[in-house]
C-alpha positions as CSV (number, residue, x, y, z in Angstrom):
1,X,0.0,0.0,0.0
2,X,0.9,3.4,-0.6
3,X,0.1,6.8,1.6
4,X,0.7,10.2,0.4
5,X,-0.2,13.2,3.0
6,X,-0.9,16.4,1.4
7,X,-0.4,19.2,3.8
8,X,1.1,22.6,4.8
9,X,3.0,21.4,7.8
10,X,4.8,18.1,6.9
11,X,7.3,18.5,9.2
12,X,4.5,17.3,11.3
13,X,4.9,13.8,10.5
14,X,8.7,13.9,11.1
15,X,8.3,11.9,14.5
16,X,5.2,10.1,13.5
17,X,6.6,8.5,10.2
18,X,9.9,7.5,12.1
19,X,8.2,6.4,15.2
20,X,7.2,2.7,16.9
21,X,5.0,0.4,14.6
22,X,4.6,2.7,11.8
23,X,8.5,3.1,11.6
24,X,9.0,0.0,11.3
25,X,6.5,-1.1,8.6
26,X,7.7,2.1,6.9
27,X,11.3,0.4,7.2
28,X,10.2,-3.7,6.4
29,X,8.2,-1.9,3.1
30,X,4.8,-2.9,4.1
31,X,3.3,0.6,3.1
32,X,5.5,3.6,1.7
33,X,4.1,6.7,3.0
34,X,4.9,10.4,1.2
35,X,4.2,13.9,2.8
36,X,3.9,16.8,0.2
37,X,4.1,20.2,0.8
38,X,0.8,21.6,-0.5
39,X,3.0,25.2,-1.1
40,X,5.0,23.4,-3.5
41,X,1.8,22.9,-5.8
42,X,1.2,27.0,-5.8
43,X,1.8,28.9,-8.6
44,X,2.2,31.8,-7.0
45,X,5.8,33.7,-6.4
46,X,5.6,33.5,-2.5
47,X,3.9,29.9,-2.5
48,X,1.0,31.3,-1.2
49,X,-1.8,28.7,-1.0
50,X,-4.5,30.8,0.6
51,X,-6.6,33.8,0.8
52,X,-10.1,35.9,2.1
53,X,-13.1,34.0,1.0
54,X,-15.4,36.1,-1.1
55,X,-18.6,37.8,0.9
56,X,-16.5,38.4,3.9
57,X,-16.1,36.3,7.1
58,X,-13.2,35.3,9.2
59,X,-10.3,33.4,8.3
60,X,-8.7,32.6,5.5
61,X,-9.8,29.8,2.9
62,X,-7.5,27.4,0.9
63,X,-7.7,27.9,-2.5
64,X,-8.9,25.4,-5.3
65,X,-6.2,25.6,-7.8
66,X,-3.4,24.4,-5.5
67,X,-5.0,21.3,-4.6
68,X,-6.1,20.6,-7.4
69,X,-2.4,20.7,-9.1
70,X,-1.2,18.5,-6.4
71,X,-4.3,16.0,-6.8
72,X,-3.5,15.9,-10.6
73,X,0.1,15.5,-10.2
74,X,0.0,12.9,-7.3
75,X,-3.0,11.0,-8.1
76,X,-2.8,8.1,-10.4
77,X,-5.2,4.8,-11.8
78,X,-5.6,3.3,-8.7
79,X,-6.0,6.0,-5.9
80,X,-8.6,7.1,-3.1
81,X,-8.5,10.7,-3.0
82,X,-10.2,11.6,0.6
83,X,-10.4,14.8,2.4
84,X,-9.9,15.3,6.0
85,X,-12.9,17.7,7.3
86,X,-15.2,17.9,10.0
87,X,-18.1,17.8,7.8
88,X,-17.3,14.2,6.5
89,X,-18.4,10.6,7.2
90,X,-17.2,9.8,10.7
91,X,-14.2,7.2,10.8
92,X,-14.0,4.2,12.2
93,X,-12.7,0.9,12.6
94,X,-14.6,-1.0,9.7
95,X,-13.9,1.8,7.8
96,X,-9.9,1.7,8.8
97,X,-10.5,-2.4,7.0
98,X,-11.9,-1.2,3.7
99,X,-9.2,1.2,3.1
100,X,-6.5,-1.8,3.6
101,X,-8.0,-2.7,0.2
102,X,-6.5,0.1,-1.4
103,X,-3.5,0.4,-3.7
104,X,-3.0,4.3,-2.7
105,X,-4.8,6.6,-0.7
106,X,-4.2,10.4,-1.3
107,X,-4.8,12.4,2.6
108,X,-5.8,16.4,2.2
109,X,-5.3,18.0,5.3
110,X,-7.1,21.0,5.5
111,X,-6.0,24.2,7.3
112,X,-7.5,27.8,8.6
113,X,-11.2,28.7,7.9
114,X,-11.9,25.6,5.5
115,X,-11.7,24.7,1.6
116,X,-13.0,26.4,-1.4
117,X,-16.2,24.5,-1.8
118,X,-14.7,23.2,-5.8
119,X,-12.2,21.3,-4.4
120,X,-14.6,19.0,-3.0
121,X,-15.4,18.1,-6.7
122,X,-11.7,16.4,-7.2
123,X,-11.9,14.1,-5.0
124,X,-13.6,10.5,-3.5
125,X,-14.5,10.8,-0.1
126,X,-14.9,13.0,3.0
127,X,-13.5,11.5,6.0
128,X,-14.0,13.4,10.0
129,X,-12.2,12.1,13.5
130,X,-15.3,13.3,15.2
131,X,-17.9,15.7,15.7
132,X,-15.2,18.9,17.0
133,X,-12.6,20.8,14.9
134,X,-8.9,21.0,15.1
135,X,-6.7,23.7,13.8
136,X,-6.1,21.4,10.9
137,X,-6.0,17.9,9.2
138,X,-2.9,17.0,10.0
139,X,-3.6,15.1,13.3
140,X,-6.9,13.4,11.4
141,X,-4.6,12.0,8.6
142,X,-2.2,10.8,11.5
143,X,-5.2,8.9,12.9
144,X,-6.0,7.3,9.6
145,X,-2.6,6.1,9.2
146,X,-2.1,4.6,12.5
147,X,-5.3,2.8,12.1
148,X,-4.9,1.6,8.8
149,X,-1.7,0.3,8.6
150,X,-1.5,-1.3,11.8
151,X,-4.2,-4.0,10.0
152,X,-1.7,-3.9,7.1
153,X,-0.5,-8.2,6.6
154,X,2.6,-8.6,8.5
155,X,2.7,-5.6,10.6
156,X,1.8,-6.7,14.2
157,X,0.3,-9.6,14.9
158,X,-3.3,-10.8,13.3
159,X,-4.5,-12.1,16.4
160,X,-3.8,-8.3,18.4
161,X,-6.1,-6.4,16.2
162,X,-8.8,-9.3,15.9
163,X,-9.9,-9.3,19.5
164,X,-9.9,-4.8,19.5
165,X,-12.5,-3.2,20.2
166,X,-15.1,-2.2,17.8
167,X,-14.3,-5.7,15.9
168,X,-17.3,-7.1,17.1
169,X,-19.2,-4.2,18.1
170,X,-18.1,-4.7,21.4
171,X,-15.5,-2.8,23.4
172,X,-12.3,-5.1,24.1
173,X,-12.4,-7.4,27.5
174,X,-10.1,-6.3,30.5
175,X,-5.7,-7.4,30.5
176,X,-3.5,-7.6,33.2
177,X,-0.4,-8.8,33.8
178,X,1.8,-8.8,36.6
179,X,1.9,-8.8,39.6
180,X,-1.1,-10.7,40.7
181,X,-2.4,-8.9,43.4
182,X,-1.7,-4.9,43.6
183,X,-2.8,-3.2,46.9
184,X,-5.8,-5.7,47.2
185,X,-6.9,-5.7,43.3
186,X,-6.9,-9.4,42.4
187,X,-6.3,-10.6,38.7
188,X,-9.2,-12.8,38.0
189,X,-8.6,-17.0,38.9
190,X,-10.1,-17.6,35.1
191,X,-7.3,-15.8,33.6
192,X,-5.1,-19.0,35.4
193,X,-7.1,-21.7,35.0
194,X,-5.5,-22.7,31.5
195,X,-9.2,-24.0,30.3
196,X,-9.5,-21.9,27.0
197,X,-13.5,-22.2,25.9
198,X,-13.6,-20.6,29.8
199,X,-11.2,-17.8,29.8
200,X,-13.4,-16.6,25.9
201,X,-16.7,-16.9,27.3
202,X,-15.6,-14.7,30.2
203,X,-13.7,-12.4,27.9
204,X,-16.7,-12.4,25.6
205,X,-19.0,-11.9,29.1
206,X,-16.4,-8.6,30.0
207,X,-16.5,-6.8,26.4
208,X,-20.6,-7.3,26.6
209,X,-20.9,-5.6,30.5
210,X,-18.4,-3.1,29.7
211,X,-20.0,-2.0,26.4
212,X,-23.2,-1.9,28.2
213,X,-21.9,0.1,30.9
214,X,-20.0,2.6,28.4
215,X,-21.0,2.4,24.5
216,X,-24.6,1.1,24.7
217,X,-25.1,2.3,21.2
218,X,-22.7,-0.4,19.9
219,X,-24.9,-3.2,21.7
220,X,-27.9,-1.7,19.3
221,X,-26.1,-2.5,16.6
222,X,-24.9,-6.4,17.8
């Protein structure tokens, strides 16, 4: 798979892209990721990507003809072009799986007051973190990436994102390791008993309470 990150601010991703799992599948070439500096798209003498939206307001706007250039120029057969705004489809973790499918995903990070409204018609999708706003998309596209390539073959374990929450609609059961006992607060005798179908039905038991207790919407959709 292949990520490119389209944004003002790529030295952003400096850490992130160098960082803990996503270093390393970066480094054993299971996804090559690319940040591009949207300035370098701008025709414009001072790079300038950005300006007052027409009819007044505050903030400033990115302008169309920018992203565009860097869609046209980055984009090729195969690729998902998806803008990071508050006013897309909210992501989440079946959403993270059907983007594994993908050859190439194109990430627009959006900035200041918002997009010109045209530059919604280049591209595939609308993607949001959540219903709040950030200062910009950067941190959203950081969240996609984590989430989508940890489920990428080979980079951590199958079995470690099989049992997450949100899998199954349900959040994930309780861990502990040690010690066993901490200032009175026992790990549970099941967890030791070495009978498998018992420690899953009370794992399966745990992720049903604590999703009733927490995220009752999920249980709605189970």
């Amino acid at each position: 798979m292949k990520i490119d990150i389209l944004t003002l601010f790529p030295e952003l991703f400096v850490s992130f892209l160098n960082t803990s799992i996503i270093g390393r599948a970066v480094l054993h070439k299971k996804v090559e990721i690319k940040v591009h500096n949207l300035r370098d798209y701008s025709l414009d003498p001072h790079k300038r990507v950005d300006d007052y939206g027409y009819g007044g307001g505050d903030g400033m706007v990115l302008m169309v003809e920018p992203v565009y250039r860097a869609i046209e120029t980055i984009k090729k057969e195969n690729t998902k072009v998806i803008l990071l705004t508050p006013q897309g489809a909210v992501f989440h973790q079946k959403m993270a799986y059907d983007f594994t499918k993908e050859e190439h995903l194109l990430l627009i990070c959006g900035h200041y007051e918002g997009f010109d409204e045209r530059i919604r018609s280049f591209v595939d999708m609308e993607v949001s973190i959540g219903d709040f706003v950030l200062t910009g998309g950067e941190i959203p596209a950081m969240v996609l990436t984590d989430s989508i390539v940890r489920l990428l073959e080979g980079v951590i374990k199958e079995g470690s994102h099989l049992n997450d929450s949100f899998q199954n609609d349900l959040l994930d059961y309780p861990v502990y390791t040690k010690p066993r006992n901490f200032m009175g607060m026992e790990v549970p005798d099941v967890l030791f008993s070495g009978h498998h179908a018992n420690i899953e039905a009370w794992r399966l038991s745990k992720q049903i309470e604590k999703t009733k207790q927490r995220r009752p919407d999920l249980l709605e959709k189970r």
